[in-house]
Backbone bond lengths (Angstrom), bond angles and torsions (degrees), N, CA, C in turn:
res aa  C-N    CA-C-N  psi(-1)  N-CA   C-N-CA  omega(-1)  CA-C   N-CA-C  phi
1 X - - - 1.449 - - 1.533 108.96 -
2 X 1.401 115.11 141.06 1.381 113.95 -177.72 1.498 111.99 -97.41
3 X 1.249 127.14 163.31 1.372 139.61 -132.18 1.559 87.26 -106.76
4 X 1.446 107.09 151.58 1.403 99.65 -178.01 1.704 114.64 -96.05
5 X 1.346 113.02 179.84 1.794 93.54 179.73 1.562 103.51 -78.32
6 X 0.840 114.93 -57.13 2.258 85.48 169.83 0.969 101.25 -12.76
7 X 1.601 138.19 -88.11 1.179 122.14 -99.08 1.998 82.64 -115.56
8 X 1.609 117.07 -10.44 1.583 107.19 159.39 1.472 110.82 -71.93
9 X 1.282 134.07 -19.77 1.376 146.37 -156.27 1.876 106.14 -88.59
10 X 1.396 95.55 -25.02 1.374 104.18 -177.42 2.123 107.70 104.88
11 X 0.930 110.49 12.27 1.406 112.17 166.61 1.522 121.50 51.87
12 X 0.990 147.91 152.21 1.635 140.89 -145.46 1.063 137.32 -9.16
13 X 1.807 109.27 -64.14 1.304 130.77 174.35 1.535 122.44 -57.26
14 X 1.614 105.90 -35.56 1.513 126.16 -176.32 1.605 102.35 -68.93
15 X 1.547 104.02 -57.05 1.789 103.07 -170.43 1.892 103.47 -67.45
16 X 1.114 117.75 -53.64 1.660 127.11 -171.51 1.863 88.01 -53.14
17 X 1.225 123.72 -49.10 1.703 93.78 -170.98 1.799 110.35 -91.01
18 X 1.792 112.82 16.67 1.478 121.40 158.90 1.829 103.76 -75.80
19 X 1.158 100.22 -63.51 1.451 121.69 167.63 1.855 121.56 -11.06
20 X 1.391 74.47 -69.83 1.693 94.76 178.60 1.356 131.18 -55.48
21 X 1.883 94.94 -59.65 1.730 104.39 159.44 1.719 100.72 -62.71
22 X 1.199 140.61 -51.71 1.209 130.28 -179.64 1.687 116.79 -27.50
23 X 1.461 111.13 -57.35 2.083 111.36 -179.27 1.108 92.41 -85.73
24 X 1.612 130.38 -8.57 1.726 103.80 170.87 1.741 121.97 -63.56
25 X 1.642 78.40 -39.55 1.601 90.84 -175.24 1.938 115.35 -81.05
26 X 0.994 105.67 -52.79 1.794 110.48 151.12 1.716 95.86 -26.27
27 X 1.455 136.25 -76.39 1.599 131.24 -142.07 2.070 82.05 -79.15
28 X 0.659 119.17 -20.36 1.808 107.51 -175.75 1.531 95.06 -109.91
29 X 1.178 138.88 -6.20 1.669 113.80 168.94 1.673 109.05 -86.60
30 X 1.549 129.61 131.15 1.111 138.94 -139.92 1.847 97.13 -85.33
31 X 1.318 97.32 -36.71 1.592 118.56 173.27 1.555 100.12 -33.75
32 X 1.492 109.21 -86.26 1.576 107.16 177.96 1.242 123.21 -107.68
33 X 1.237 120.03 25.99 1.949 114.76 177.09 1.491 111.88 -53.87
34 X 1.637 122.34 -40.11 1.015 128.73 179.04 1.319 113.36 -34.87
35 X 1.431 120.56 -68.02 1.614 139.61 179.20 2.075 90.56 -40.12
36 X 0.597 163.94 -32.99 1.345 153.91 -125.89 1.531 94.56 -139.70
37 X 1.506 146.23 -23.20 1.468 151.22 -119.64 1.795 97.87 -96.78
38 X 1.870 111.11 -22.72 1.068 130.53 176.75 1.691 115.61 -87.84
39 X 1.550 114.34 -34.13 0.836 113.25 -160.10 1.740 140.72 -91.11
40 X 0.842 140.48 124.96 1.722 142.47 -147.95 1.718 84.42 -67.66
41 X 1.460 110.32 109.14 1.878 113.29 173.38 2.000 105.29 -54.67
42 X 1.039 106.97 -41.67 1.872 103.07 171.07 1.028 129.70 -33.61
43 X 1.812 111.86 -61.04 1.333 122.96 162.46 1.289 119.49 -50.01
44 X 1.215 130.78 -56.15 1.374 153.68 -134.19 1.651 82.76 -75.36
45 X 1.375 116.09 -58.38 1.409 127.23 -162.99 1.301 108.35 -64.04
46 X 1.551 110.58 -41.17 1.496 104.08 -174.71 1.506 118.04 -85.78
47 X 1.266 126.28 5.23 1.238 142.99 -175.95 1.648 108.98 -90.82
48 X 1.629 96.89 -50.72 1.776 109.75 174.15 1.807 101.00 -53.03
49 X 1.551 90.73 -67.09 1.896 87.94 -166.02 1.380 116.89 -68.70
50 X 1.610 131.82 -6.96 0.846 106.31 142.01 1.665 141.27 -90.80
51 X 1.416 111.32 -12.18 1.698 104.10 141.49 1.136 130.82 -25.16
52 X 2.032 103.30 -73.70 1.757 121.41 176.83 1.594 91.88 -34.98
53 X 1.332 130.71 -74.40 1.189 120.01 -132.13 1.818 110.47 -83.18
54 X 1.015 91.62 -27.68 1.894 98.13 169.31 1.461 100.43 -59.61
55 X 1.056 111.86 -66.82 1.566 129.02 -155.12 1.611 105.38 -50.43
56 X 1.313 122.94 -59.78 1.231 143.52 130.86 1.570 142.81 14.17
57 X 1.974 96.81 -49.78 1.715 111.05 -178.69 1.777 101.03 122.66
58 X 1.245 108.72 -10.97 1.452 106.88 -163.09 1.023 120.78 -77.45
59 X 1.400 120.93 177.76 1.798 108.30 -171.05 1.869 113.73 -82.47
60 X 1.277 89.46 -30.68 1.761 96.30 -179.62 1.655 120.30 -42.01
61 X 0.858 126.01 139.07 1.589 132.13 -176.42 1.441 99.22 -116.12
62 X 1.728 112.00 99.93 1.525 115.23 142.29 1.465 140.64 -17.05
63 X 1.328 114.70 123.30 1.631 98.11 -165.95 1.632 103.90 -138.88
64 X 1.773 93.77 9.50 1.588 90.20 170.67 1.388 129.09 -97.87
65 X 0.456 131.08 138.03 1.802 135.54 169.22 1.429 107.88 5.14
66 X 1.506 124.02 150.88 1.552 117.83 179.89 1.846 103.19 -88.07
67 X 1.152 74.73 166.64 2.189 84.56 -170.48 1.845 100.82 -59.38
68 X 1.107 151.40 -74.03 1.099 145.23 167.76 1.485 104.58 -14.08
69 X 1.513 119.53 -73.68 1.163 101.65 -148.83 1.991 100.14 -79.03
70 X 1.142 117.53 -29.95 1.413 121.88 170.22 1.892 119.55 -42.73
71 X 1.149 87.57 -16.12 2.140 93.55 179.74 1.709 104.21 -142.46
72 X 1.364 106.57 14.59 1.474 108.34 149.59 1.351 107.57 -58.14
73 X 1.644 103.55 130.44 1.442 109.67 179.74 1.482 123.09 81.95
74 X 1.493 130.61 -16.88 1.328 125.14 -178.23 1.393 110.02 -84.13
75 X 1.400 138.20 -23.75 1.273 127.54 165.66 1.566 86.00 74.85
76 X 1.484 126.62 60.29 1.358 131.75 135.45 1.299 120.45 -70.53
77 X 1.435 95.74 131.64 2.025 99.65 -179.34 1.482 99.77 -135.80
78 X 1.682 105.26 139.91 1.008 130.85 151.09 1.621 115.28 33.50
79 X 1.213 112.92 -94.03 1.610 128.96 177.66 1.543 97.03 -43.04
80 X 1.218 132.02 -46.77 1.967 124.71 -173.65 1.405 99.68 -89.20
81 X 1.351 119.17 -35.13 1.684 93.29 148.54 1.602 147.33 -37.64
82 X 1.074 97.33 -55.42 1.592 121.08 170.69 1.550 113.11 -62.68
83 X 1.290 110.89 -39.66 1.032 114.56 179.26 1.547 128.61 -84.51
84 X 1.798 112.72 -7.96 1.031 123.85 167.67 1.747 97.36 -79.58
85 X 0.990 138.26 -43.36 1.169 155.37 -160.28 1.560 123.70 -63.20
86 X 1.589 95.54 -53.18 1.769 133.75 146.29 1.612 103.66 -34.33
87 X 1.407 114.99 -57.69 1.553 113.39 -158.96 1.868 100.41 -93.68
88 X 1.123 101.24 1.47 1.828 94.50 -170.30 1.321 101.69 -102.45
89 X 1.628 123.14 -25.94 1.431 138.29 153.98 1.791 106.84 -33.81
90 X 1.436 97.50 -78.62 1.531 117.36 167.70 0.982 110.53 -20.95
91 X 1.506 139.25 -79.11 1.024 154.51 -135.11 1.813 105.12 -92.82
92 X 1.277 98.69 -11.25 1.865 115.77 -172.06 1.883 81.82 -78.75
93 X 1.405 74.25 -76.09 2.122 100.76 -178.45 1.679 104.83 -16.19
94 X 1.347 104.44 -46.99 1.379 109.79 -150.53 1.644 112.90 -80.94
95 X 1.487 97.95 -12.28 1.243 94.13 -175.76 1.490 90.24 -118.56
96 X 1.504 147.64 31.29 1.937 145.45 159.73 2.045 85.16 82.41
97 X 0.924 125.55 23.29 1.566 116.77 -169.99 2.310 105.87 -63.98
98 X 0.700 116.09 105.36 1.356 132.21 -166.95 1.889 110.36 -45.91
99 X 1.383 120.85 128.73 1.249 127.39 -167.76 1.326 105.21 -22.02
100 X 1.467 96.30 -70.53 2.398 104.20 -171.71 1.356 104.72 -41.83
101 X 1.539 130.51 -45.38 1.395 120.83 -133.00 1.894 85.46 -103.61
102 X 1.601 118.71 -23.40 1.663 102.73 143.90 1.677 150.42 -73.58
103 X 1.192 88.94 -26.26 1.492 109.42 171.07 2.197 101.76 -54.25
104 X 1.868 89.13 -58.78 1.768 90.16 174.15 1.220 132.95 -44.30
105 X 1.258 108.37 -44.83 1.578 139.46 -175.82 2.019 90.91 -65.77
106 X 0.811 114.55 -68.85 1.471 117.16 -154.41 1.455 84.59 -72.08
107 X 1.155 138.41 -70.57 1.711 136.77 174.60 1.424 102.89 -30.86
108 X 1.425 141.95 -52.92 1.118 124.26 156.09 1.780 138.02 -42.63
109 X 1.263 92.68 -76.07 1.863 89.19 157.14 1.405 125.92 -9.98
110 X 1.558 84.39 -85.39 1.946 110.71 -177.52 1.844 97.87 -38.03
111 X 1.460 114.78 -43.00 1.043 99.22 179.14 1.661 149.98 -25.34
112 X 1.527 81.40 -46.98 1.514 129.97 -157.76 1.261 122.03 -79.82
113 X 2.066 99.10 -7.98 1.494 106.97 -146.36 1.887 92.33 -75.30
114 X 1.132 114.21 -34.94 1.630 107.82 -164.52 1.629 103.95 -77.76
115 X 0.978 121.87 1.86 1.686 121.21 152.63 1.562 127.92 -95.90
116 X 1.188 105.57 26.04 2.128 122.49 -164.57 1.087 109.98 -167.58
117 X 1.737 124.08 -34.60 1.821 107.42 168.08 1.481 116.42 -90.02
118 X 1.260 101.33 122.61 1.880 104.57 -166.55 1.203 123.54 18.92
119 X 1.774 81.60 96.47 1.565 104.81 178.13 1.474 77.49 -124.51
């Protein structure tokens, strides 16, 4: 049986410190820092890694809001898409995260886009 992406990703500890540098780099990219300018970075982080890690195969159970209704109303376009996308690359990079298990990650995302670009 093949391994799930959790557990190719490196499993809790591995995704939560992707996570972390992930809204670090989101609160310093100029594209979307704005979106974040309100927001407590603690939460923010523990909300992402536990996404990553549900989303993923992991044991954690999501408990925030679904992506549609979470960017209902923000009038995200295109370019802060990409640019969320740009920084989740980064943040793969940053930790040696292996071609397949980014390609997944970003194929996931991209997924996502028609529930977050102008909704």
């Amino acid at each position: 049986m093949s391994k799930s992406l959790y557990e190719r990703l490196g499993g809790s500890e591995a995704i939560t410190n992707i996570s972390s540098d992930l809204v670090d780099i989101h609160m310093a990219n100029p594209r979307i820092a704005a979106r974040y300018a309100d927001s407590d970075p603690v939460k923010v982080k523990h909300q992402v890694a536990t996404f990553f890690i549900a989303g993923t195969g992991g044991p954690n159970d999501y408990d925030g809001q679904e992506m549609r209704a979470a960017h209902t109303g923000m009038n995200i376009d295109n370019d802060e898409f990409v640019a969320v996308l740009d920084d989740a690359l980064q943040a793969l990079e940053m930790h040696n995260v292996g071609q397949r298990e980014k390609e997944e990650v970003l194929y996931v995302l991209y997924s996502m886009k028609s529930d977050i670009v102008y909704v």
